[in-house]
GUPALO-977313 format. One line per 4 residues: for each residue x, y, z of N, C-alpha, C. Coordinates in pm, 1 decimal, always signed. Atoms other than C-alpha are relative to their C-alpha. Example, Ala and Ser with C-alpha at 12.3 -4.5 7.8 and 13.67 -1.06 7.14 Angstrom:
BEGIN
+89.0 -119.0 +0.0 +1230.0 -450.0 +780.0 +90.0 +120.0 +0.0  -82.0 -119.0 -6.0 +1367.0 -106.0 +714.0 -77.0 +109.0 +73.0
***
This chain:
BEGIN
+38.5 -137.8 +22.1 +7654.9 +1244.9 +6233.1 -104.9 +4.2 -111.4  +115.8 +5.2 +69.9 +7314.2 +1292.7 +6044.6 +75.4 +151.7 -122.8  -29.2 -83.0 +111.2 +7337.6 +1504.4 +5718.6 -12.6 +134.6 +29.9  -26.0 -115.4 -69.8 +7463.2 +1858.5 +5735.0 -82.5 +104.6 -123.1
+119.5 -71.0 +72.1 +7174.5 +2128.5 +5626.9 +93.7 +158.7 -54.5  -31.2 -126.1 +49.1 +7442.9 +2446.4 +5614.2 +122.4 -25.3 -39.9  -137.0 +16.6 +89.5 +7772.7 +2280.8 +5492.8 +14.7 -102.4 -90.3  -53.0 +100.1 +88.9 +7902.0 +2124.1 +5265.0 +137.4 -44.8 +11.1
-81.0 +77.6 -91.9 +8193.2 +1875.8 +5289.7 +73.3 -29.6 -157.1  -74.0 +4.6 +104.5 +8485.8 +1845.5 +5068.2 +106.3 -89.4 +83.8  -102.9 +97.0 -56.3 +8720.3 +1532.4 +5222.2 -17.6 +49.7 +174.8  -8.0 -33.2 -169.7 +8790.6 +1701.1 +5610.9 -25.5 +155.5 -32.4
-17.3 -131.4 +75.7 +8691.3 +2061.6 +5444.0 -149.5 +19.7 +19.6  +86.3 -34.8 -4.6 +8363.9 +2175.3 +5561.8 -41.5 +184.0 -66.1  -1.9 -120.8 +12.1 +8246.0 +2490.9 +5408.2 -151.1 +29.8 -34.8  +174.0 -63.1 -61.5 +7904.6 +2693.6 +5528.7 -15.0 +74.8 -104.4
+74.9 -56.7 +140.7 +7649.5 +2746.4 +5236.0 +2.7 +156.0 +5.3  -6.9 -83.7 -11.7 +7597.4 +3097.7 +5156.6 -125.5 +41.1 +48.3  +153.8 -46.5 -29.4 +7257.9 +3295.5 +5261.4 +10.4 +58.9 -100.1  +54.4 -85.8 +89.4 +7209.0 +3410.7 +4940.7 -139.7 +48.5 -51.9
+96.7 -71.8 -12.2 +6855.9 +3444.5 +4938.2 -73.0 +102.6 +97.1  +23.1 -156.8 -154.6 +6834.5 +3671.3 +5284.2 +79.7 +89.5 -48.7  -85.5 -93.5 +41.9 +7085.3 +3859.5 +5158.8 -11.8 +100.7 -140.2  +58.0 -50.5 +101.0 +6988.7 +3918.6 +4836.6 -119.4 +129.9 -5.6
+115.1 -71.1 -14.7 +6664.8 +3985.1 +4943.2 -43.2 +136.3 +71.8  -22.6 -61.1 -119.7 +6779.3 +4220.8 +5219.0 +25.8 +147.2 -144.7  -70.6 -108.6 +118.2 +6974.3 +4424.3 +4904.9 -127.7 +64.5 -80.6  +94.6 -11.0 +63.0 +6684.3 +4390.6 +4676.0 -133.5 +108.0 +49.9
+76.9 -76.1 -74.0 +6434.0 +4573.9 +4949.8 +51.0 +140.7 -0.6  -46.1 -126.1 -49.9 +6712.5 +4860.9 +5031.1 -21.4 +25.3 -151.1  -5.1 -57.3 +96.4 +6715.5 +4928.0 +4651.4 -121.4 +57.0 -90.5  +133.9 -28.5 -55.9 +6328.3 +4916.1 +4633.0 +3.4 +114.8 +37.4
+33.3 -94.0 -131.8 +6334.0 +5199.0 +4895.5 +59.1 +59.1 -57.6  -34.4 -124.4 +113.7 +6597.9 +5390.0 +4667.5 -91.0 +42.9 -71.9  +87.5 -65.7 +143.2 +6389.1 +5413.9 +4375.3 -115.9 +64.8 +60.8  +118.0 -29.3 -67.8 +6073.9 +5472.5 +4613.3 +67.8 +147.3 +53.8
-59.2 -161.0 -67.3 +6288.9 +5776.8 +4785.5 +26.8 +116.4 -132.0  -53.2 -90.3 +77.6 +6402.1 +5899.8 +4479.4 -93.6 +49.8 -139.4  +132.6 -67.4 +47.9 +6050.6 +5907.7 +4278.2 -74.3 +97.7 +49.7  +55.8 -105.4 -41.2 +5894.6 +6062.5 +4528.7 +57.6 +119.1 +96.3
-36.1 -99.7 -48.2 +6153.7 +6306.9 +4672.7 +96.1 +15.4 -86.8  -92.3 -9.5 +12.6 +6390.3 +6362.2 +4442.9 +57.2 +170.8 +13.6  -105.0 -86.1 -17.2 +6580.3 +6649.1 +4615.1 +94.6 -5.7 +74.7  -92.7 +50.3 -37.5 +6896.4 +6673.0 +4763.8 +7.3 -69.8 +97.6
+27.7 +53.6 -117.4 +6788.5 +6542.2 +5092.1 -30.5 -163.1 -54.7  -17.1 +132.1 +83.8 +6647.9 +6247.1 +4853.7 +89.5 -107.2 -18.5  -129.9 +71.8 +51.9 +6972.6 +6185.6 +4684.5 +63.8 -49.2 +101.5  -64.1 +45.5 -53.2 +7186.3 +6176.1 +4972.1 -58.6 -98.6 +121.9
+13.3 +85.5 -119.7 +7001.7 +5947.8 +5197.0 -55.9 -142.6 -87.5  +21.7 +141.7 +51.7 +6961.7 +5727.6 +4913.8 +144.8 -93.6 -75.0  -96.0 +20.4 +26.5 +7301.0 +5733.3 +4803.9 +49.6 -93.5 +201.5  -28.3 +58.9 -142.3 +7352.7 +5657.1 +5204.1 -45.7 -185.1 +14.9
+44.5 +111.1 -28.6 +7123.0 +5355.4 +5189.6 +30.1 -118.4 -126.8  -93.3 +123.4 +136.2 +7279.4 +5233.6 +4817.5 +112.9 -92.4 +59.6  -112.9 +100.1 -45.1 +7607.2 +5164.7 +4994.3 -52.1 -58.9 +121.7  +37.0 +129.9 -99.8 +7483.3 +4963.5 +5317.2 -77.1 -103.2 -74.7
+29.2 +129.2 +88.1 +7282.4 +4749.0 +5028.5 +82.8 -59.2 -124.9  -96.0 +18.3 +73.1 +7594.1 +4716.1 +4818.5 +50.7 -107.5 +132.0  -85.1 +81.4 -80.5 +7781.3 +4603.3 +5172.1 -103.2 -158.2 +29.8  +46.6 +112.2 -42.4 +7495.9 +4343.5 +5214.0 -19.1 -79.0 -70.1
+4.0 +97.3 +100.7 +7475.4 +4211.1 +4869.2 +139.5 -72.3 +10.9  -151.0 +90.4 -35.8 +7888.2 +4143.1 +4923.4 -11.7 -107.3 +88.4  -8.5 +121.6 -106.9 +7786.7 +3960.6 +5222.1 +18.7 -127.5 -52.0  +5.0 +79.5 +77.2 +7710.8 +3715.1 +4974.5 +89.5 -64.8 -37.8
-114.0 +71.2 +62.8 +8027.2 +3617.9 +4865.8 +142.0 -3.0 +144.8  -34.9 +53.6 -108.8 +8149.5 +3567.8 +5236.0 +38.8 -152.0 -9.5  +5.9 +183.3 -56.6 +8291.8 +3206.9 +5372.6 +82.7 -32.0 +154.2  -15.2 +19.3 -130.5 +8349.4 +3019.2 +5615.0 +28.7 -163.1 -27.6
-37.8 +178.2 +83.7 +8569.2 +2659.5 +5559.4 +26.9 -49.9 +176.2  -71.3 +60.0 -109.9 +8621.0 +2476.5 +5874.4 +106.8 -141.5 -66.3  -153.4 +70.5 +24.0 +8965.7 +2255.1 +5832.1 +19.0 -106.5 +71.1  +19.6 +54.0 -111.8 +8902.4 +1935.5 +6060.1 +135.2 -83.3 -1.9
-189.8 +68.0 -36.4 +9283.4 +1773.6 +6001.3 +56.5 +153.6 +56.5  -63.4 -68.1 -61.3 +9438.0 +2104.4 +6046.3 -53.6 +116.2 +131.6  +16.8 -61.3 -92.7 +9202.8 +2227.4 +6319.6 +7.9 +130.8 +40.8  +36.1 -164.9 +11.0 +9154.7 +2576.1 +6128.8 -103.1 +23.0 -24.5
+85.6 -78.6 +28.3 +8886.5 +2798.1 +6117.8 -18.8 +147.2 -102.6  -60.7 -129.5 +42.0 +8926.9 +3031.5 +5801.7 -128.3 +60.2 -44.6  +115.6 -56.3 +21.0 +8700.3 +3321.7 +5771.3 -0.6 +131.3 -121.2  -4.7 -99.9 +98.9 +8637.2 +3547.5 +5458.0 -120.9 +86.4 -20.7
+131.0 -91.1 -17.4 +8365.1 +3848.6 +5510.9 -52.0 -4.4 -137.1  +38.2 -24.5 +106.0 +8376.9 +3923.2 +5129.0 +112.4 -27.0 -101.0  -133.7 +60.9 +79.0 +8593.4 +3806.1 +4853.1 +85.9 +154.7 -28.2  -97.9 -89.1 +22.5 +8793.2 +4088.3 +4864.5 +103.6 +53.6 +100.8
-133.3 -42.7 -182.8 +8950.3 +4115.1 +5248.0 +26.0 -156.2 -23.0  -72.8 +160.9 -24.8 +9174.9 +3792.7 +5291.1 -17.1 -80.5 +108.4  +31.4 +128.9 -93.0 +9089.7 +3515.9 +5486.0 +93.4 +29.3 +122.4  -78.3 +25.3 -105.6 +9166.4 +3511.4 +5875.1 -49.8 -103.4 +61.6
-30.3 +111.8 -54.1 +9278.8 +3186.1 +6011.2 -38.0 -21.5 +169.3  -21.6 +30.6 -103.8 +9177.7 +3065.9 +6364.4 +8.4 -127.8 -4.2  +44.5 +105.7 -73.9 +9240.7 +2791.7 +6587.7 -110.6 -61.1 +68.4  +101.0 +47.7 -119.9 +9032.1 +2538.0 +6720.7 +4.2 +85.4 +142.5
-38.7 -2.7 -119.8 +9218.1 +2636.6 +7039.9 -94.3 +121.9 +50.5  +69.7 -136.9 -14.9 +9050.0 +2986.3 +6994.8 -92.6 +32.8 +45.9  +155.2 +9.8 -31.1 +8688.7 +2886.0 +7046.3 -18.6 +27.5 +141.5  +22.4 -19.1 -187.5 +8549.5 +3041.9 +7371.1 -147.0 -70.9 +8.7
+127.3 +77.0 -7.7 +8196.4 +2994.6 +7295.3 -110.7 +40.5 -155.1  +117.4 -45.6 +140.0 +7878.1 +3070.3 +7032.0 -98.6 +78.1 +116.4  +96.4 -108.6 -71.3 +7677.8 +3354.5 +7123.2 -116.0 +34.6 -93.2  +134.0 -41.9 +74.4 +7297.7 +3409.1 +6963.8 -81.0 +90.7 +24.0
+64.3 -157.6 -83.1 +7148.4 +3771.0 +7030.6 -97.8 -28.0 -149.8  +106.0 -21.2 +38.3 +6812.2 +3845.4 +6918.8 -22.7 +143.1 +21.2  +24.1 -128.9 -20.4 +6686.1 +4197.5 +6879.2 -177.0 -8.8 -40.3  +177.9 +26.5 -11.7 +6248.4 +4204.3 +6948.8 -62.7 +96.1 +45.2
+119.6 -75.8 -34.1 +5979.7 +4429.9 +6908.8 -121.2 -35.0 -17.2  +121.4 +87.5 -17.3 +5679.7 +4245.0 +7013.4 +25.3 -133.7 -76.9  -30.0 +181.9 +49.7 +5843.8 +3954.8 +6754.7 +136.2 +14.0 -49.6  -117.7 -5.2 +36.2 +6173.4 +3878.5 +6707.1 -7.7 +55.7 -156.4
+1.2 -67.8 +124.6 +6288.2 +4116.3 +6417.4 +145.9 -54.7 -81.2  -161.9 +74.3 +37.9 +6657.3 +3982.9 +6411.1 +78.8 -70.4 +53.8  -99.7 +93.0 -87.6 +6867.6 +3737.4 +6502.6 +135.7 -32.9 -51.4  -112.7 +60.7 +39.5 +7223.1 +3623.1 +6479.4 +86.3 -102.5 +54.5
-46.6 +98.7 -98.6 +7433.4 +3358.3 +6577.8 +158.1 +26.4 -25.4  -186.2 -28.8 +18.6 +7856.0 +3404.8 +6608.5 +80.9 -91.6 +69.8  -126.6 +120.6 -73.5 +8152.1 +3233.8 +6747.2 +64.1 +127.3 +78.4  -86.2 -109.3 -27.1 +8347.6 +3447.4 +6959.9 +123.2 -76.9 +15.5
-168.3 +56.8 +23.6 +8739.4 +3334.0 +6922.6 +80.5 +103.0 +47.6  -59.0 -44.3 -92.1 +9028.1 +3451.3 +7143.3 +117.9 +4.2 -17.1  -103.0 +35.8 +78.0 +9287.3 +3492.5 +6918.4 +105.3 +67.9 +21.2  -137.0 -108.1 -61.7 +9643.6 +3659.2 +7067.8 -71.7 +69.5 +100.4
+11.4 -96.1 -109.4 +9459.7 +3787.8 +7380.7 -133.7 +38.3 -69.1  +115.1 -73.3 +56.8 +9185.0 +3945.9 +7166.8 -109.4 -67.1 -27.6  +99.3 +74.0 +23.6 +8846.2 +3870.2 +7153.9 -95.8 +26.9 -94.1  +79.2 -39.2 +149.3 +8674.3 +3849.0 +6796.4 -125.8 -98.7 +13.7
+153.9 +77.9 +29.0 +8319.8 +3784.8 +6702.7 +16.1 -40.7 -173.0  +48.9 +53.7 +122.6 +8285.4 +3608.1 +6399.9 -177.3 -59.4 -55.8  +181.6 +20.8 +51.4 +7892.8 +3621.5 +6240.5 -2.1 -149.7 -96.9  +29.2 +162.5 +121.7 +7793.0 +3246.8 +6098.9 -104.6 -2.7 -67.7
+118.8 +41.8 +122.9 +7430.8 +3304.3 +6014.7 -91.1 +113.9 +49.6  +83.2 -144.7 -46.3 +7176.9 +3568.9 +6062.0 -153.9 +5.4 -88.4  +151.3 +48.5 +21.4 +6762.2 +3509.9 +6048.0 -46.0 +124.3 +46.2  +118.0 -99.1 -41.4 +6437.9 +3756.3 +6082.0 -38.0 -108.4 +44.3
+121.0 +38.9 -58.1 +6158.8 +3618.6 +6289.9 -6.4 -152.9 +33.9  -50.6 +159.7 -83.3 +6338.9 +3258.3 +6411.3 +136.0 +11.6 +33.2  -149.5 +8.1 -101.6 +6621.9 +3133.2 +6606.6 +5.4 -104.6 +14.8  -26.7 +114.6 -0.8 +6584.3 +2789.4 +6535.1 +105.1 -54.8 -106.1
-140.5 +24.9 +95.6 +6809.5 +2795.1 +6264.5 +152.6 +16.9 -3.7  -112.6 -44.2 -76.4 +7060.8 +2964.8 +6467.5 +82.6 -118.5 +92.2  -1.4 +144.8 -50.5 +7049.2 +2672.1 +6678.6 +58.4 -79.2 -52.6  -33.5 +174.4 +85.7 +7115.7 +2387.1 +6411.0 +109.0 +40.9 -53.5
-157.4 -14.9 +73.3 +7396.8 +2595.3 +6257.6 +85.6 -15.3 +69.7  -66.9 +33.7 -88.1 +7560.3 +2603.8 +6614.2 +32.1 -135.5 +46.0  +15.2 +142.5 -83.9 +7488.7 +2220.6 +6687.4 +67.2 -72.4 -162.7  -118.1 +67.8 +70.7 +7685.8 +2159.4 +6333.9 +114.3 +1.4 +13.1
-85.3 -19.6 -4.3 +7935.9 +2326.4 +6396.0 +89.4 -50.3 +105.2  -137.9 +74.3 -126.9 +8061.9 +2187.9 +6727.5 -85.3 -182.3 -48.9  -16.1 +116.9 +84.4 +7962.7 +1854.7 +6566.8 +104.4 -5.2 -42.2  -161.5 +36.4 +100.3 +8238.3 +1902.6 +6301.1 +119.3 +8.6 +90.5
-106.1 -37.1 -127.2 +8476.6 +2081.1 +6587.9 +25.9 -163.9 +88.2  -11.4 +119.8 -111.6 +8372.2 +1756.5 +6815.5 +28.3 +44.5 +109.3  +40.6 -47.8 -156.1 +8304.0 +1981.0 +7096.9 -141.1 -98.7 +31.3  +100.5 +86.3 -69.0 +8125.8 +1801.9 +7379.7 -108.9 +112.2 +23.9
+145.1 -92.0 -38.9 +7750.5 +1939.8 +7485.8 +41.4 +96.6 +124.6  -29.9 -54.8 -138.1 +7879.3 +2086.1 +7826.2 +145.3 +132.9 -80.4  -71.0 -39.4 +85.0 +8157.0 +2266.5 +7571.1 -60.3 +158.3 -57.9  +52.3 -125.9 +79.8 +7924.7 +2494.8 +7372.3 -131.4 +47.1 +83.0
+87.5 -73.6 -70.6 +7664.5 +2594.6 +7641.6 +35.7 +120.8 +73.3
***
C-alpha cells in the first residue's frame, strides 16, 4: 500500500486528516460577506440575513473539528460530525457503496464524496471529503479507503 495522502495511521487506527483549510476558508468568505452586508445595508433586512448567514459559517467552521477513525482489527467505522454530537459506530458489514455527486454550472462548483452505510435497515450517508472545481481528490480519498477496508475493485464500483 503506497503512502496515505488523507490519513493518518495510529497501529490498525486510521484517522482522515481534517479539511481545515476549505473549511476555514469557506467560514472566513461567509463572514467577509457579513461585514460587507452589514456596512453597506445595515438595516433590519441587513441584520437578519446576516445573522442567517453567521450561523451556516459557524456550522462550517465546526465542520472542522469533525472525524472519521477507521478501526481495521475491530472492523469499525466511527464517525464524529463535530466534537460535540457523539461518535456513531458502523460496521464494515454496513458498507453498500461510495457515492461522488458533483453539482456544475458550466464548471464543476462542488463536489462531494460519501459512503452510504446500511445500518439496522436504514440507509445513512456519511460525507468523507468535499472539493470546489475537482473530483480527483474525491477519487484518491475513495481508493484509500477501500484500501484500508480491503475491499476488492469490483467491490467499490
Amino acid at each position: 500500500m503506497q503512502p496515505l495522502q488523507y490519513f493518518t495511521r495510529e497501529g490498525n487506527v486510521y484517522t482522515k486528516k481534517s479539511q481545515t483549510a476549505f473549511f476555514c476558508l469557506l467560514a472566513l468568505l461567509l463572514f467577509g460577506l457579513i461585514v460587507f452586508i452589514l456596512y453597506n445595508n445595515p438595516t433590519r433586512g441587513g441584520i437578519v440575513s446576516s445573522l442567517l448567514i453567521g450561523v451556516f459559517a459557524v456550522i462550517i467552521a465546526l465542520r472542522v473539528t469533525g472525524k472519521l477513525k477507521i478501526d481495521v482489527n475491530a472492523r469499525t467505522i466511527s464517525v464524529q460530525p463535530v466534537f460535540f454530537i457523539s461518535p456513531t459506530e458502523y460496521r464494515f458489514e454496513d458498507f453498500q457503496n461510495f457515492l461522488i455527486s458533483k453539482q456544475s454550472f458550466i464548471v464543476t462548483v462542488n463536489a462531494t464524496a460519501a459512503m452510504i452505510m446500511d445500518k439496522n435497515g436504514k440507509r445513512k450517508s456519511v460525507m468523507l471529503h468535499q472539493t470546489m472545481f475537482l473530483t480527483k481528490p474525491l477519487q484518491q480519498v475513495t481508493m484509500e479507503i477501500a484500501g484500508i477496508m480491503g475491499l476488492e475493485e469490483e467491490d467499490i464500483a
